[in-house]
Each structure stands twice: as structure tokens, then as C-alpha cells.
N, C-alpha and C positions, 0 to 999 in steps of 0.2 A: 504494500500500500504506500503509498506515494506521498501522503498528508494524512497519517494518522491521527495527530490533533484536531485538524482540521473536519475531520470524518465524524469524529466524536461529539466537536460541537454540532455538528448541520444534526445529528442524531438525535442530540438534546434538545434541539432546535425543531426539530418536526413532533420526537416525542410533547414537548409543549404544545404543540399544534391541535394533536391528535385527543389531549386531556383537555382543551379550551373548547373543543367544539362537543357541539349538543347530540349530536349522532352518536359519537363516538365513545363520550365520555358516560355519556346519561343514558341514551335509549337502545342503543347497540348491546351496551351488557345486559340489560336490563330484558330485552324482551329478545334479543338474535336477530337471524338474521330475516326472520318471518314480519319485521318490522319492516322490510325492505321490500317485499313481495305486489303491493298496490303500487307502491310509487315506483317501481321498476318497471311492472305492465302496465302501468299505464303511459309512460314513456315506449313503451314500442321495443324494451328493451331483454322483456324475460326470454333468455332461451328457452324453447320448448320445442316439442315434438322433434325431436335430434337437431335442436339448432334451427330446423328448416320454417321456422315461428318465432316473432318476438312479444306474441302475447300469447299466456296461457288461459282458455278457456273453464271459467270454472276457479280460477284462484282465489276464491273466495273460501275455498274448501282448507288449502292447504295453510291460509292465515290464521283460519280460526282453529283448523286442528293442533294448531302449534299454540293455544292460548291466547291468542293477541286479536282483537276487533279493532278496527278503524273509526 
């Protein structure tokens, strides 16, 4: 490694990032990744049916079976 110091802080630096934001710090532990699943599909974004989809049908099922309602 090339800037080992350097490495260390950008780390500490992102780790801050990562504990400041509300996703990450608060609702990501707290509920997984099943918190992700509406606002992914509905961006056009969930892989499904092998990739060849980027909304899953029905993902209403896998929110709730994971605990978490919208």
C-alpha cells in the first residue's frame, strides 16, 4: 500500500459517513435489508426473475414476511 496513513484516514472518514447517515446508522440495523425492498422496486431497480426484471411482482409479500410494513 502506497499511503497507508492516508488509507486509514479516508476509512475513518467514510466510517463517519456511514454512522451520520439515517439509512445506515438507524434503519438498516434496525429493520435489514427488507427496508430496502419498496424503494428499490419502485425505482425500477429490484433484480428479479434472473435479473431479466427490475420490479418484483408481489413484493409486498417479501416486506412484510421479513417484519417490516411501509
Amino acid at each position: 500500500m502506497a499511503d497507508p496513513k492516508g488509507f486509514k484516514e479516508a476509512v475513518k472518514a467514510v466510517i463517519g459517513f456511514v454512522q451520520q447517515d439515517h439509512m445506515s446508522s438507524g434503519v438498516m440495523p434496525k429493520l435489514g435489508t427488507a427496508a430496502l425492498v419498496a424503494p428499490v422496486n419502485s425505482l425500477g431497480a429490484f433484480p428479479s426473475y434472473n435479473a431479466r426484471k427490475g420490479t418484483l411482482d408481489g413484493w409486498e409479500r417479501i416486506q412484510w414476511r421479513n417484519g417490516w410494513r411501509s
